[in-house]
N, C-alpha and C positions, 0 to 999 in steps of 0.2 A: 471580389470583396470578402474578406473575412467577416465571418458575428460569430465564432464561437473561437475561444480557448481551452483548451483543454490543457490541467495540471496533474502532474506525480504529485505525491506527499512527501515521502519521503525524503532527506536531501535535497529536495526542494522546496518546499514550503515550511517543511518542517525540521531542523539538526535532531540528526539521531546521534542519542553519546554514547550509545551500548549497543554490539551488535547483537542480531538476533537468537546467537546461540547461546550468549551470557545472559538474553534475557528468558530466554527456553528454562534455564536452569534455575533462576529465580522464578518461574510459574512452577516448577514441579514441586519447588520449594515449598509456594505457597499451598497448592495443592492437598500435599501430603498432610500441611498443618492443617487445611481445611476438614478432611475428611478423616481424621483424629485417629490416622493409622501406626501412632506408638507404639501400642501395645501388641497387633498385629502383625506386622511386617517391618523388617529393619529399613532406611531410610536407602539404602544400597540397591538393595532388593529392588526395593518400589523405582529406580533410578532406571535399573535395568530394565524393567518391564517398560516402562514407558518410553525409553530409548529405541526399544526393537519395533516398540507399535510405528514409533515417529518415523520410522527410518521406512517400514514397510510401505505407509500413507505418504508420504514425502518422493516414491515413484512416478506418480503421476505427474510431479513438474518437469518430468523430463517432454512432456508432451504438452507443455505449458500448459496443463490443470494444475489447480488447487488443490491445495489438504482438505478435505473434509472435516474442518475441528469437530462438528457435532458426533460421529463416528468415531474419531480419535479417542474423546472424551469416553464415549459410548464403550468403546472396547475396553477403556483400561479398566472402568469400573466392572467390566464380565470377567476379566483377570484377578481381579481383587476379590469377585463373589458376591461385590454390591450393585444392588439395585435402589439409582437416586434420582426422585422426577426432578431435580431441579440445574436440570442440565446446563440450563444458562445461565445459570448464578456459579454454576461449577467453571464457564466458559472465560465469566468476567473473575473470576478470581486468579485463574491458569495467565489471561495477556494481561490483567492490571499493570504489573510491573511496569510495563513501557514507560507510562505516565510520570514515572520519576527522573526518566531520563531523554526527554526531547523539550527542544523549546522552539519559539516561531524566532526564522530569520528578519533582523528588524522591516526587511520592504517590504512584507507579505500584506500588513493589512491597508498600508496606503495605496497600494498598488491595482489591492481585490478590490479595492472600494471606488477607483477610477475608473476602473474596466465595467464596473455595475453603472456608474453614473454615465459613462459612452455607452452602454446598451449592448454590449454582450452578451452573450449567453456563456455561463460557465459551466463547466466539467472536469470533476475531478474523474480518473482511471490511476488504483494505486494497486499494484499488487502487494496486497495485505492480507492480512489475518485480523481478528478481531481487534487487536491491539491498537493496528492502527485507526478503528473505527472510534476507539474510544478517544483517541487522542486526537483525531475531528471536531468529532463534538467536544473535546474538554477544553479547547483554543477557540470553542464557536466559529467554525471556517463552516461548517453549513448555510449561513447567515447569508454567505455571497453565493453560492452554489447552486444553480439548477436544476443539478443531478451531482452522486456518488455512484461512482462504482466500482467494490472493492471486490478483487479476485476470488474472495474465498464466498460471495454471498453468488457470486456467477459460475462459478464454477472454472475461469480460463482465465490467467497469466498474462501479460503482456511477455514478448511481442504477439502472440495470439492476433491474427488481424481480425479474428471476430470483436473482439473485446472493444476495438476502438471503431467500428461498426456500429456494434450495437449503442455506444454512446454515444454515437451524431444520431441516429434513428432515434432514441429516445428525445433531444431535443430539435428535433426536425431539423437537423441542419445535413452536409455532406462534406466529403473529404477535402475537395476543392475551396468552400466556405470555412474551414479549418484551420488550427494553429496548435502543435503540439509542445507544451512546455519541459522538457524534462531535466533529470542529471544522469539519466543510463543510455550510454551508448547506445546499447544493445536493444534495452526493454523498451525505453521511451523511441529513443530514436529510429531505429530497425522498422520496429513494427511499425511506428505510424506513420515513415514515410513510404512502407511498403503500398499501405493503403492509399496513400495519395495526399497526406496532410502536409503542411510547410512546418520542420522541424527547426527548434531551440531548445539547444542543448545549454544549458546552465551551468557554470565550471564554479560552485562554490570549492573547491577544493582543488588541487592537483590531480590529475588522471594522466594515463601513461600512453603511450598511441597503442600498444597494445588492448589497452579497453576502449579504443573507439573505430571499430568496426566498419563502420556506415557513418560518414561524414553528414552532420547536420547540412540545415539551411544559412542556419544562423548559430554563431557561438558567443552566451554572454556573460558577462560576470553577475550580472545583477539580473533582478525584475524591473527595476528602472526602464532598462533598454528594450527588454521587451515592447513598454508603453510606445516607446521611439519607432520601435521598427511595423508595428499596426497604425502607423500612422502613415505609411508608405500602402498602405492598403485600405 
């Protein structure tokens, strides 16, 4: 018997229209204007430094860790010479951007909101950065959810199989009681059938067999069918 689902964000619940490196550059953007470095340092400059930070902190996914944004952040201002307590207002000014460019696929909240009324238990696992935490709460999808757990507040990546561990433990459920929703081969699908959960893979788009690795359980166009196929359970 299933009672827990578990969802990605990204491409899945949520259309992303800008990828993450275009929105990278719109945060340094903002950044730069935020912290009023005209006069000081050319806009170039400041591009560079922050590109060698990113690139340095950005080895850890290879071992599907997280970036450290508070460290990120932390190092660029000891580059620059400043010292700012207000590191999380510096955090939400760097991902805001995202928020202009995602929006909810229309079966999201009909869908969240059957699965609360059958008695699931929900879970999001999104490897994200702040960005995406903002654009959670800015669609109110906390509202139906459980639990959150966004890579960069844990520290591990999906496929990480800790990751998807730790989020049946925290709502007392197990792999076997499980249902993985995703749109990534690799991230959603790999990992969580590694640990033992029944994967759905979500094809809003074209994908190529070369990005699907590890064959779901289930492959569906919509959340619709999702409902269909827990009904079998």
């Amino acid at each position: 018997m299933v009672d827990t689902v578990c969802f990605d964000l990204g491409n899945t619940l949520v259309e992303e229209l800008k990828e993450d490196k275009a929105l990278r550059e719109d945060g340094v953007r903002n950044l730069y204007s935020e912290l009023r470095l005209e006069r000081k340092i050319e806009y170039e400059h400041f591009v560079e430094i922050h590109d060698k930070i990113w690139i340095e902190e950005e080895k850890v996914r290879l071992k599907f860790r997280e970036v450290n944004v508070e460290r990120l952040i932390t190092r660029l201002l000891g580059k620059l010479g400043m010292n700012r307590p207000d590191i999380d207002h510096l955090i939400d000014v760097y991902f805001s951007p995202k928020l202009k460019y995602v929006k909810l696929f229309p079966d999201v909240l009909d869908v969240l909101e059957k699965l609360r009324e059958n008695g699931y238990k929900l879970v999001l696992i999104s490897n994200a950065l702040p960005s995406n935490k903002l654009v959670f709460k800015h669609f109110k999808l906390d509202r139906f959810f459980d639990i959150a757990l966004f890579s960069y507040e844990i520290g591990l990546r999906k496929p990480h199989p800790d990751i998807f561990h730790e989020a049946l433990e925290r709502v007392k459920s197990s792999p076997e009681k499980a249902i993985m929703v995703g749109n990534n081969p690799f991230a959603d699908i790999a990992g969580s059938r590694l640990v033992g959960m029944k994967t759905v893979l979500i094809v809003r788009h074209r994908i190529g067999k070369e990005d699907a690795p590890v064959l779901p359980d289930y492959i569906v166009p919509s959340l619709y069918q999702v409902l269909d196929l827990l009904a079998k359970y």
